[in-house]
C-alpha positions in Angstrom: 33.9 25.4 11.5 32.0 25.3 14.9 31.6 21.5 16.5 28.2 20.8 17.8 26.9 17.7 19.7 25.0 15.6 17.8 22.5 12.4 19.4 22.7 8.9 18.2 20.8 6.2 19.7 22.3 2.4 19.1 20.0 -0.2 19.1 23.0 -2.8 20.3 23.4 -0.7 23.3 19.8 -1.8 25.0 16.8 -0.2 24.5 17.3 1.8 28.2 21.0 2.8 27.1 21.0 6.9 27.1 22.0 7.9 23.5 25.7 8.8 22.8 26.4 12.3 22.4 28.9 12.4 19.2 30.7 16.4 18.7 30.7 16.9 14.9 30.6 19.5 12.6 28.7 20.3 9.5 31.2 19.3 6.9 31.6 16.1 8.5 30.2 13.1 6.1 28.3 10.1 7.5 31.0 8.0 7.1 33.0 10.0 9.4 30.3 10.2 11.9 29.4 6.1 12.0 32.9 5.8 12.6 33.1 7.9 15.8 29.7 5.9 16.9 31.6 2.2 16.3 35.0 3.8 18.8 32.4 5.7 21.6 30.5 2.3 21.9 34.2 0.4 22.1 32.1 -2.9 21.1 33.8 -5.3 18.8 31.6 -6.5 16.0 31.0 -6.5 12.7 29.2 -3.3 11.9 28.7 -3.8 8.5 24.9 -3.8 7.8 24.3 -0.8 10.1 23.0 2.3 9.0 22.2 5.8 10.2 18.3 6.3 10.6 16.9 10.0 10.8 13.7 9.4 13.1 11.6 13.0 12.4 12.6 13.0 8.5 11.5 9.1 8.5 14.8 8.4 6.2 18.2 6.4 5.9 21.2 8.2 5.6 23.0 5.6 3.4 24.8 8.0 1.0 28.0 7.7 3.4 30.2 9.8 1.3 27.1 13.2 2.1 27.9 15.8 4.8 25.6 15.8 7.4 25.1 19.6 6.1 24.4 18.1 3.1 21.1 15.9 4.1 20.1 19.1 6.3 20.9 17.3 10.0 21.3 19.4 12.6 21.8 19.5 16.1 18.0 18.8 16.8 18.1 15.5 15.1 17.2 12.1 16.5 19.2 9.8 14.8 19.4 5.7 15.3 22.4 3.4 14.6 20.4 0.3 13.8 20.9 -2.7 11.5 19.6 -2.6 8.0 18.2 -6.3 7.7 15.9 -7.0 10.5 13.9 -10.1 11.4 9.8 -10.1 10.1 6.9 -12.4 10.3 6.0 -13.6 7.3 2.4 -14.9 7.2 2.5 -17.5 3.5 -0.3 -18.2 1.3 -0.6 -21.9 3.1 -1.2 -20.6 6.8 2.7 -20.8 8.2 4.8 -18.2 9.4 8.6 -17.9 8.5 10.1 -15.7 10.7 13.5 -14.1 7.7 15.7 -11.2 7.7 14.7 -8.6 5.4 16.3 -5.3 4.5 14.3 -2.4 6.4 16.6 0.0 4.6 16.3 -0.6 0.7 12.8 -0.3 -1.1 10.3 -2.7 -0.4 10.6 -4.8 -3.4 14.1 -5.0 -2.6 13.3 -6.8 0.5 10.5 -8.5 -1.5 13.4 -9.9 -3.9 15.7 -11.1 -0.9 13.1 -13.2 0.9 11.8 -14.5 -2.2 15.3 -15.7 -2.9 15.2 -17.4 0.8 12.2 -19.1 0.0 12.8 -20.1 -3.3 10.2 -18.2 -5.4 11.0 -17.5 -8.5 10.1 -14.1 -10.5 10.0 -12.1 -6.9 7.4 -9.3 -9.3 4.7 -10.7 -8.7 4.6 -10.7 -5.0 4.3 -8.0 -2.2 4.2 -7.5 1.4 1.0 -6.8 2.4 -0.3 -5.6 6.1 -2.4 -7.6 8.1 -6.3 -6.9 9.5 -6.3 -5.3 12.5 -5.7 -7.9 15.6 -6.6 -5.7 18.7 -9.3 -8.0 19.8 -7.9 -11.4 18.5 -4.5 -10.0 21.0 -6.6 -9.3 24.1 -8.0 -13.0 23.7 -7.0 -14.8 26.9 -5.4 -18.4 26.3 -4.3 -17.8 22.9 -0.7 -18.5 22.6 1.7 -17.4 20.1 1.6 -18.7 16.1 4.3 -21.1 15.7 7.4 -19.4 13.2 9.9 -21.4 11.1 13.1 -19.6 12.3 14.9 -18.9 9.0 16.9 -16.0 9.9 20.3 -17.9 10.4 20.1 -19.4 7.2 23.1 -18.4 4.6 22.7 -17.5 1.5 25.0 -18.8 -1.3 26.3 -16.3 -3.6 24.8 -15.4 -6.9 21.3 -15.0 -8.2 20.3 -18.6 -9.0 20.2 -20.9 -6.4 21.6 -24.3 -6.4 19.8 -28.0 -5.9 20.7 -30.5 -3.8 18.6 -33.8 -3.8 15.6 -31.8 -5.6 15.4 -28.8 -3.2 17.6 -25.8 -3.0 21.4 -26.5 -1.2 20.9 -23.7 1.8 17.6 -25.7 2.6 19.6 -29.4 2.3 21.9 -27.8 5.8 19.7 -29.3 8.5 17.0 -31.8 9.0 15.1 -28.7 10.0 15.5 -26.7 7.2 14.6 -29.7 5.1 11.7 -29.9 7.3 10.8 -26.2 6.7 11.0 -26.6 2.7 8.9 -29.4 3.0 6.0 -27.1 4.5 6.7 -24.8 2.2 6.2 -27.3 -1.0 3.9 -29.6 0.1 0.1 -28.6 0.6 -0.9 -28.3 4.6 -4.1 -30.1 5.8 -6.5 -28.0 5.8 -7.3 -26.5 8.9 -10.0 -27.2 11.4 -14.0 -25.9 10.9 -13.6 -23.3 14.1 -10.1 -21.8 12.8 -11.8 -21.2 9.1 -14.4 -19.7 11.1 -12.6 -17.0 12.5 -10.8 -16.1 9.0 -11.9 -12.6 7.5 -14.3 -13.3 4.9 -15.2 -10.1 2.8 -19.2 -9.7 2.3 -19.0 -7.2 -0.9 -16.8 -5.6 -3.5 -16.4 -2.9 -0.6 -14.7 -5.3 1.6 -12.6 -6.3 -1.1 -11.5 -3.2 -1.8 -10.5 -2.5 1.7 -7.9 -5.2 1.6 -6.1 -3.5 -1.4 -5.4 -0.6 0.7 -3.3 -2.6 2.5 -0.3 -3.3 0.1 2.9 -1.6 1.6 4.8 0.4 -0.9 7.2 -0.9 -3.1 9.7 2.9 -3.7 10.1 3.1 0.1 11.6 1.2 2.7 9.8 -1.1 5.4 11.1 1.4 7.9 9.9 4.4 6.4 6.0 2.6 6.4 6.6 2.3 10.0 7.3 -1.5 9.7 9.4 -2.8 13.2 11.1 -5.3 13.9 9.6 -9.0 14.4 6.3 -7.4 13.0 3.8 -9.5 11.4 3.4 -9.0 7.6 1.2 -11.5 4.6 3.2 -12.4 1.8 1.2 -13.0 -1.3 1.3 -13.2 -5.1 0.1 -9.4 -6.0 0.1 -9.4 -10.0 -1.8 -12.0 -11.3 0.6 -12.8 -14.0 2.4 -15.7 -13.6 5.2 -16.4 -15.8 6.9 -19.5 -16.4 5.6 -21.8 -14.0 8.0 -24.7 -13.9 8.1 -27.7 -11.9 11.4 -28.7 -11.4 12.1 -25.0 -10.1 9.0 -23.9 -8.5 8.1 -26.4 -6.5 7.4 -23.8 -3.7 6.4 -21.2 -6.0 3.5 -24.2 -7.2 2.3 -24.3 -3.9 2.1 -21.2 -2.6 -0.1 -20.4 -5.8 -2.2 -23.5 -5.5 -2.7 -22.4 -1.6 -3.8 -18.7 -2.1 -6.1 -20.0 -5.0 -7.9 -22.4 -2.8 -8.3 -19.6 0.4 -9.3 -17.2 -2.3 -12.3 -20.3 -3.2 -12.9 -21.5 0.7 -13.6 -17.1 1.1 -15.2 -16.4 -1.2 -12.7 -13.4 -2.5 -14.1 -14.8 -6.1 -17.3 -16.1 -7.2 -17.5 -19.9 -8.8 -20.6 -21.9 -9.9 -22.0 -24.8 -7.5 -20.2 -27.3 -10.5 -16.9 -26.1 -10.2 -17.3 -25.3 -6.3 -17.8 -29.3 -6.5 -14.6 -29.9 -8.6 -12.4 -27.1 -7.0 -13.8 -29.3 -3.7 -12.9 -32.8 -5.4 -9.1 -31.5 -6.6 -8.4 -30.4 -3.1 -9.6 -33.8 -1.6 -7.3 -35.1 -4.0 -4.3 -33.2 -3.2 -4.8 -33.6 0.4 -4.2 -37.5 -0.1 -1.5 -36.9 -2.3 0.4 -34.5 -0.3 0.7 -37.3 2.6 2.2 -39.6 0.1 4.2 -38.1 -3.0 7.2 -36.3 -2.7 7.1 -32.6 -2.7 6.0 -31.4 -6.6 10.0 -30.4 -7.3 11.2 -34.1 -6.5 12.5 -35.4 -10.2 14.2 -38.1 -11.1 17.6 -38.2 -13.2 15.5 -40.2 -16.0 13.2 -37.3 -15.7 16.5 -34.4 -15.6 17.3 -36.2 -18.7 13.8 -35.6 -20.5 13.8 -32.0 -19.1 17.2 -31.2 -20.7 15.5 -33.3 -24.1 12.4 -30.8 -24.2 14.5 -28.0 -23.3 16.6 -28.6 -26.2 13.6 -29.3 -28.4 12.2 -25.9 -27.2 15.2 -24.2 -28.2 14.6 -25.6 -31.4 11.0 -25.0 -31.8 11.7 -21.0 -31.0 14.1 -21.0 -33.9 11.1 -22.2 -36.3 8.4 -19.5 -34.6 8.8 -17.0 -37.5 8.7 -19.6 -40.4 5.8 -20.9 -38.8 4.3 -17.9 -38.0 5.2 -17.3 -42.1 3.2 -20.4 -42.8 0.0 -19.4 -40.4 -0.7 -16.6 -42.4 -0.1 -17.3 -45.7 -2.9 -20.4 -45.2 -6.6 -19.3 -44.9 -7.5 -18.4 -41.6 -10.1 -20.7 -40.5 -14.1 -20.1 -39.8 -17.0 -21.6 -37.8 -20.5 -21.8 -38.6 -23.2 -22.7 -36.9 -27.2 -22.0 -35.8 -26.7 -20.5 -32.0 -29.0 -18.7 -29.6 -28.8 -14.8 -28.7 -29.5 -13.2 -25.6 -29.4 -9.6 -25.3 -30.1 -9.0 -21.6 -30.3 -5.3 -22.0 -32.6 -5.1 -25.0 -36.4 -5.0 -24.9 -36.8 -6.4 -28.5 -35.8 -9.8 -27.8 -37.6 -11.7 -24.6 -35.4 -14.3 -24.5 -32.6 -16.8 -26.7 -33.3 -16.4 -30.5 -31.9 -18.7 -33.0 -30.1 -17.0 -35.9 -26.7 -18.1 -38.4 -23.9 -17.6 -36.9 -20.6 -17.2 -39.0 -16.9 -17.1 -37.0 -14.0 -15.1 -38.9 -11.0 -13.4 -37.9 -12.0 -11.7 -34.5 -15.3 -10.5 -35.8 -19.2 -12.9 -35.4 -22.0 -11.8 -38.3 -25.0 -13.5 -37.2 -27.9 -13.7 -40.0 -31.7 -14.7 -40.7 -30.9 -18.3 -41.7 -28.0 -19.9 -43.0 -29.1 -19.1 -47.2 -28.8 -15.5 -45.9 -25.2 -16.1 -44.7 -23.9 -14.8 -48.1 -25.7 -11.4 -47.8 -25.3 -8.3 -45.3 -25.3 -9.4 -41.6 -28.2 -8.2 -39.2 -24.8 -7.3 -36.7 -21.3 -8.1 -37.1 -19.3 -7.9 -33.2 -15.2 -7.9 -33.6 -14.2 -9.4 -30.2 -10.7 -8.0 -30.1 -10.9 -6.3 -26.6 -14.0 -8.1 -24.9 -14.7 -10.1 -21.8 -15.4 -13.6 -22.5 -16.7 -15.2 -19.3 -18.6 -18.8 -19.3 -21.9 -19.8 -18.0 -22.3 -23.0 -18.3 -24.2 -26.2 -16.5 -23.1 -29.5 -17.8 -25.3 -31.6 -15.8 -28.5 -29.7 -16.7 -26.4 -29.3 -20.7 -26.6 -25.4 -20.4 -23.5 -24.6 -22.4 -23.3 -20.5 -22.6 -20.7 -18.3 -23.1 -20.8 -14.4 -21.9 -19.6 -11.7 -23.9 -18.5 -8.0 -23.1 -17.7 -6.3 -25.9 -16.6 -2.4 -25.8 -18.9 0.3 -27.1 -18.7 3.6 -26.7 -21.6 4.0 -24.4 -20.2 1.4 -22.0 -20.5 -2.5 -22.7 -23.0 -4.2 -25.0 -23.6 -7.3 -23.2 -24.4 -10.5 -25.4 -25.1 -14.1 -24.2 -24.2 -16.9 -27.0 -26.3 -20.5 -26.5 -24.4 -23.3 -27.5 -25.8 -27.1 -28.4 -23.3 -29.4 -27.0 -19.5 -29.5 -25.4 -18.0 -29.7 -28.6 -19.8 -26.6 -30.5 -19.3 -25.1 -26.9 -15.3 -25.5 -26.8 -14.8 -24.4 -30.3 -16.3 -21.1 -30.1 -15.7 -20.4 -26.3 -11.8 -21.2 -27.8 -12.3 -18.8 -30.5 -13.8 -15.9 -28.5 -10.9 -16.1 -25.8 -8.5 -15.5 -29.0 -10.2 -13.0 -31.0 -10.6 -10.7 -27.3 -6.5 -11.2 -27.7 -6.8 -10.0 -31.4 -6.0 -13.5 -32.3 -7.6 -15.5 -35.0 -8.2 -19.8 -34.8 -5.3 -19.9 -37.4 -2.9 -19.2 -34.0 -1.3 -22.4 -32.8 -2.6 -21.9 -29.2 -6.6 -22.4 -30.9 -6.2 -26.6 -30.5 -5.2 -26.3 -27.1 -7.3 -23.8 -26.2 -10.2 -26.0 -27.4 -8.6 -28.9 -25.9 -8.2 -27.3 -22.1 -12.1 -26.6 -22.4 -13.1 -30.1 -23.5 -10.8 -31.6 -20.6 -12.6 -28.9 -17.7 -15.8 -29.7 -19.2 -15.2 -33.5 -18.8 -13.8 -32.9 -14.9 -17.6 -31.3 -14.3 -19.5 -34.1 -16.1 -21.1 -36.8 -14.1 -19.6 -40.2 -13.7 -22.1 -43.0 -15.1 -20.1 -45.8 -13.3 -20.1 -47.0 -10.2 -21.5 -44.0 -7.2 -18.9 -43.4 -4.5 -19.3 -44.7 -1.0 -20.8 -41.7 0.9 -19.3 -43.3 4.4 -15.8 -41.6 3.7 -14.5 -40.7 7.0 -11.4 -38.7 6.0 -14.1 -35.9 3.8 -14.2 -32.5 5.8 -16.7 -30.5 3.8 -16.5 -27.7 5.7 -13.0 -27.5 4.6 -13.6 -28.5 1.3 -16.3 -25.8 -0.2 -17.2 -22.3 0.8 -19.9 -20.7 3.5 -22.2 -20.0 0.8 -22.6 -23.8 -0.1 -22.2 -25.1 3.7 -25.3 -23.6 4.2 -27.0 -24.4 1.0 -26.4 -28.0 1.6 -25.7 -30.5 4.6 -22.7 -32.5 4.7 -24.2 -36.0 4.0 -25.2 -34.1 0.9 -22.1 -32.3 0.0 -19.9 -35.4 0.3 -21.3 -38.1 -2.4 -21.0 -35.0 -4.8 -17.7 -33.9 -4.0 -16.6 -37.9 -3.9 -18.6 -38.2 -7.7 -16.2 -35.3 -8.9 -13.4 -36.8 -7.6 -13.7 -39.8 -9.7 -13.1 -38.0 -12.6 -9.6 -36.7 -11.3 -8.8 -39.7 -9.5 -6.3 -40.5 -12.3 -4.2 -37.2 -11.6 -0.6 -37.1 -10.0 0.1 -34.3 -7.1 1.4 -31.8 -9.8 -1.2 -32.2 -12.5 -3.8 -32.0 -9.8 -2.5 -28.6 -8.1 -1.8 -27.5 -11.7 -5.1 -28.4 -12.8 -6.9 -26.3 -9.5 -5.0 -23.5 -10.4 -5.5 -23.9 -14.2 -9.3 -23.6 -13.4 -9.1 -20.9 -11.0 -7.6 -18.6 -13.5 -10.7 -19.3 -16.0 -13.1 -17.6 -13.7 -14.5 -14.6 -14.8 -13.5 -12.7 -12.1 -10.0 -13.6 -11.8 -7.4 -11.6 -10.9 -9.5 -8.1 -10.5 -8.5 -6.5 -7.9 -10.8 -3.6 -6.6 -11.2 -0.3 -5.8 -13.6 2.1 -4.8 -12.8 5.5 -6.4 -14.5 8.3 -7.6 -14.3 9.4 -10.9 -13.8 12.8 -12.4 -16.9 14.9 -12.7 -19.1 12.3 -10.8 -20.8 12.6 -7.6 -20.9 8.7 -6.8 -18.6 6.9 -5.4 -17.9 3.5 -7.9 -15.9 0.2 -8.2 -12.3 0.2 -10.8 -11.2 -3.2 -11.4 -7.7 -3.8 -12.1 -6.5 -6.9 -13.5 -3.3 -7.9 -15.7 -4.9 -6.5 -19.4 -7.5 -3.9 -18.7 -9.4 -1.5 -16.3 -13.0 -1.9 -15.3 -15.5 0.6 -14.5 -18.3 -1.0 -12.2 -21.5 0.4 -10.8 -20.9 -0.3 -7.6 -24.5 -0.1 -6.5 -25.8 -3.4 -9.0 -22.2 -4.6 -9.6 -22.7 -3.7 -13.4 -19.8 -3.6 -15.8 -20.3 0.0 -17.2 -17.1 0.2 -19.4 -13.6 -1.2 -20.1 -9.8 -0.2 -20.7 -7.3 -2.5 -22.4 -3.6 -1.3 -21.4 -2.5 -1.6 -25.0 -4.7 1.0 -25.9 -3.0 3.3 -23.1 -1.1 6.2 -24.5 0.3 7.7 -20.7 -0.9 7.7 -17.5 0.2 10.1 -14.4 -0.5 11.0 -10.9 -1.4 14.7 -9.6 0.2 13.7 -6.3 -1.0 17.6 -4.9 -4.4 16.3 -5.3 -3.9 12.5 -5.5 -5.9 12.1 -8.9 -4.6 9.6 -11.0 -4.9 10.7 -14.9 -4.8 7.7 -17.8 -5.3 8.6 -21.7 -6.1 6.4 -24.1 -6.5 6.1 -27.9 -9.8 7.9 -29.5 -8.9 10.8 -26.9 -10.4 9.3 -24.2 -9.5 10.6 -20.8 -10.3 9.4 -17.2 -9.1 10.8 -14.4 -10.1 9.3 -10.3 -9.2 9.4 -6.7 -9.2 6.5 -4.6 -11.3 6.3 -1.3 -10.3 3.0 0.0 -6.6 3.0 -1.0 -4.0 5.6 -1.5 -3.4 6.4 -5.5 -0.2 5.3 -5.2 -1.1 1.6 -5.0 -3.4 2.1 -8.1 -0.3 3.7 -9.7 1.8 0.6 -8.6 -0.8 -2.1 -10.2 -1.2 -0.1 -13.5 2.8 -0.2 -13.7 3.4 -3.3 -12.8 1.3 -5.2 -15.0 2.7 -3.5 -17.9 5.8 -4.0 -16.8 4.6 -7.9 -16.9 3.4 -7.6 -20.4 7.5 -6.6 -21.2 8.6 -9.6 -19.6 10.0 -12.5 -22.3 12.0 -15.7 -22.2 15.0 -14.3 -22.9 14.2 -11.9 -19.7 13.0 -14.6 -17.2 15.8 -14.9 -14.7 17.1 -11.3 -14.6 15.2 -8.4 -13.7 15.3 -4.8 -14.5 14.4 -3.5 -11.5 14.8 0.4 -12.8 12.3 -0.2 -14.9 9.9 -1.6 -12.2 10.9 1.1 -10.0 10.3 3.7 -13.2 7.1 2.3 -13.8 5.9 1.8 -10.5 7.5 4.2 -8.1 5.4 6.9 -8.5 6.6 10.7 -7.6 9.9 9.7 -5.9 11.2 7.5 -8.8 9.9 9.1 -12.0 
């Protein structure tokens, strides 16, 4: 067979160094050909992690034992020698950069997985890379100076999956005083930054603008290098699926505080929507934690007393899991409990009734009947609602005792929407606890009711005004600004702001570091909006462009010109869903034969694709599963037309 010269740039060689002209032939495999690279360059090294790179075809040639006849290169190919893990800067949710090595050759949530490791975050699913705002004018800013990186790219690795601890923090982070430094940033809260830098943070003004930053998310099926990702490029890491599993102290002391951080940015920008009450308490909990994090050791720091309790729960856990399915048994063989009660009804979209209306309400199962009076509650209901499926959001205003809860509920039209008036905190809890089950398709006989009740009372009590002693208003150390969001800067002055934030605080005064940075992000995930992430598509058959919501149990339809929720999609009611990649529609049946198909405008379909997969790939995961991951199936679910 004929030997032709073949061109091979290597990256070691300088980035003025001619390429090396290699003779090969067709038949030779990529093994063969690295080989005669490594003796032309006559450098001695460890050549281990490098890789063949195929510029035009924008692809790794990894399968060494392939002919070159075999991938198709021929002698008008540009190929690069280069190294497969390559440094990145990695913008955290707390405002620091890590500069790592990551692995430009793998898929992306291979490299995901490896710095996630680095960093100690557990369960490496629920994050992504995802590319940063354009920075053409903040770069041609005279004066501003590099961000400062935490160098972490001569760190080693131990071997196997689970890391190691070392005087409460992982062993390859107990090497240096300045790696113990760097885990310190990275599980301790940072002061907040200064009124002028929060100034210039992006800030989206609409859904649109929120939507935009979704198109951002890299791919997870294909490599850094293949999204044009260089070296010592500048990339966020963030939490992606807002499903987070098994949040546990002793482990995640890093993965705590990375999820407490992009909670309170996602506040401080307004990404989501809170009232001015829990504005004030999300304000108070970070005041809180600010004063902590000075203090307290980082949230992972145990002591052996408390390594012995751990193992004692753990143990008792065990136990308790044993004993699920007898008590499971038990729960429905007793009679599933009701509530009763006079409420008010608001129908916002119905003519009929101008405002709240009393009526007897009656509670059972997943279903509310709601009657005349409470001697009609024997007879046929004026409407009966089953909840299994709905949006239960609150609205509620403890200082002016406005205690409402918001209810969604599927039709086949779009959504009914129904406001419920409750009289006090306690009638408020019970039935806001009940509606959050029955939208599960639980009933209050589960054992998670009490709880649920419980977590409501104990936010409720965080809002309520303190009748002892006021605060001192003179508190120096209070930043407002950095405390609540733009919306409520300008709404109020700071003399005004801080008495209220210091009135909230004495109501969580009490709280350690953890409980307090549990407790923000606890809240956070009781918004009604949380953890949509949007989308402006355009549906099948419609000449509007409009808003899909994703988040970790359903799909929302949204009028994107009032912000209306038209309709809603629960995952467990999906029978398939697909991608036409020719035309980039994405296609999702669901039981009832219900079809909807969309394109996306302000992100490609595949990241759509990669949201719907991944969250049910969440809803898969199980104790048993919680430290090993099947990445096939995450790549089958969420690799779209190159891994299905």
């Amino acid at each position: 067979m004929a030997a032709w010269d073949l061109s091979v740039s290597v990256e070691d060689l300088g980035p003025d160094a001619p390429p090396l002209s290699i003779s090969v032939t067709s038949d030779l495999h990529i093994g063969g050909v690295i080989l005669k690279i490594v003796d032309k360059t006559q450098m001695k090294r460890n050549w281990s992690d490098y890789a063949l790179w195929w510029e035009q075809k924008k692809q790794w040639l990894l399968k060494t034992n392939w002919t070159l006849d075999k991938y198709g290169v021929q002698a008008d190919a540009r190929l690069s020698f280069s190294p497969q893990h390559k440094p990145v800067r990695l913008l955290l949710p707390n405002a620091c950069t890590v500069r790592v090595k990551a692995c430009f050759s793998g898929p992306t949530f291979r490299a995901v997985v490896g710095v996630c490791r680095l960093l100690n975050l557990r369960h490496p699913e629920e994050l992504s890379f995802l590319r940063p705002p354009e920075e053409k004018k903040r770069k041609k800013e005279k004066g501003e100076g590099a961000e400062e990186a935490y160098d972490l790219t001569g760190v080693q690795m131990p071997a196997g999956s689970v890391s190691s601890f070392y005087n409460g923090m992982p062993a390859h982070f107990a090497d240096s005083p300045e790696t113990e430094a760097v885990y310190k940033m990275l599980s301790v809260s940072r002061p907040a930054p200064t009124p002028e830098a929060m100034a210039k943070m992006y800030r989206p003004a609409n859904v649109i603008d929120k939507a935009q930053i979704n198109g951002r998310w890299l791919d997870s099926s294909r490599s850094l290098m293949q999204q044009g990702i260089q070296e010592n490029d500048r990339l966020l890491l963030r939490f992606k699926y807002y499903s987070f599993f098994d949040l546990e102290p002793k482990y995640d002391a890093v993965r705590i505080t990375q999820l407490y951080e992009q909670a309170r940015w996602a506040i401080l920008l307004e990404e989501i929507d809170c009232t001015e009450e829990e504005m004030m308490l999300f304000a108070a909990l970070q005041y809180h934690v600010n004063k902590l994090s000075q203090t307290e050791p980082s949230l992972g720091a145990t002591s052996p007393a408390m390594d012995d309790l751990d193992s004692a729960l753990q143990s008792l856990e065990v136990k308790m899991e044993g004993e699920t399915t007898s008590i499971d048994m038990l729960e429905s063989m007793m009679a599933v409990p009701e509530l009763k009660a006079y409420l008010k009804i608001f129908r916002p979209k119905r003519l009929t009734l101008k405002g709240y209306k009393q009526y007897w309400f009656v509670f059972k199962d997943t279903s509310i009947s709601y009657y005349k009076s409470q001697e009609e509650g024997f007879g046929e209901p004026i409407q009966q609602m089953n909840l299994k499926g709905c949006e239960v959001a609150p609205d509620v205003n403890v200082a002016g005792q406005k205690f409402c809860i918001k209810l969604l509920i599927p039709a086949p039209e779009g959504m009914n929407e129904v406001y419920l008036r409750c009289e006090n905190e306690k009638q408020y809890s019970q039935w806001m606890g009940a509606c959050r089950l029955a939208s599960k398709g639980k009933t209050m006989a589960d054992s998670t009711y009490a709880s649920e009740v419980a977590n409501i009372q104990a936010f409720l009590a965080m809002q309520r005004s303190n009748p002892g002693p006021q605060p001192s208003a003179t508190d120096e150390t209070i930043n407002t600004q950095s405390l609540v969001s733009p919306r409520y800067q300008k709404k109020y002055k700071a003399k005004q702001l801080t008495p209220r934030i210091l009135e909230a605080h004495q109501n969580v005064a009490q709280l350690s570091l953890l409980e307090a940075t549990m407790k923000f992000i606890q809240i956070w995930q009781s918004l009604p909006d949380f953890g949509v992430s949007y989308f402006v598509v355009r549906f099948k058959g419609c000449r509007k462009d409009e808003v899909l919501g994703i988040a970790n149990n359903r799909l929302i339809r949204i009028d994107l010109a009032v912000g209306d929720v038209v309709k809603t999609w629960r995952y467990n009611n999906m029978r398939q869903w697909n991608v036409n990649w020719d035309i980039r529609q994405v296609a999702i049946e669901f039981e009832g034969n219900i079809n909807v198909a969309f394109s996306c405008v302000t992100a490609d379909c595949k990241i759509v694709h990669e949201y719907i997969g991944g969250y049910i790939f969440m809803s898969t995961r199980t104790k048993e599963q919680s430290d090993s991951l099947n990445e096939e199936l995450f790549h089958k679910l969420t690799g779209g037309h190159e891994a299905l």
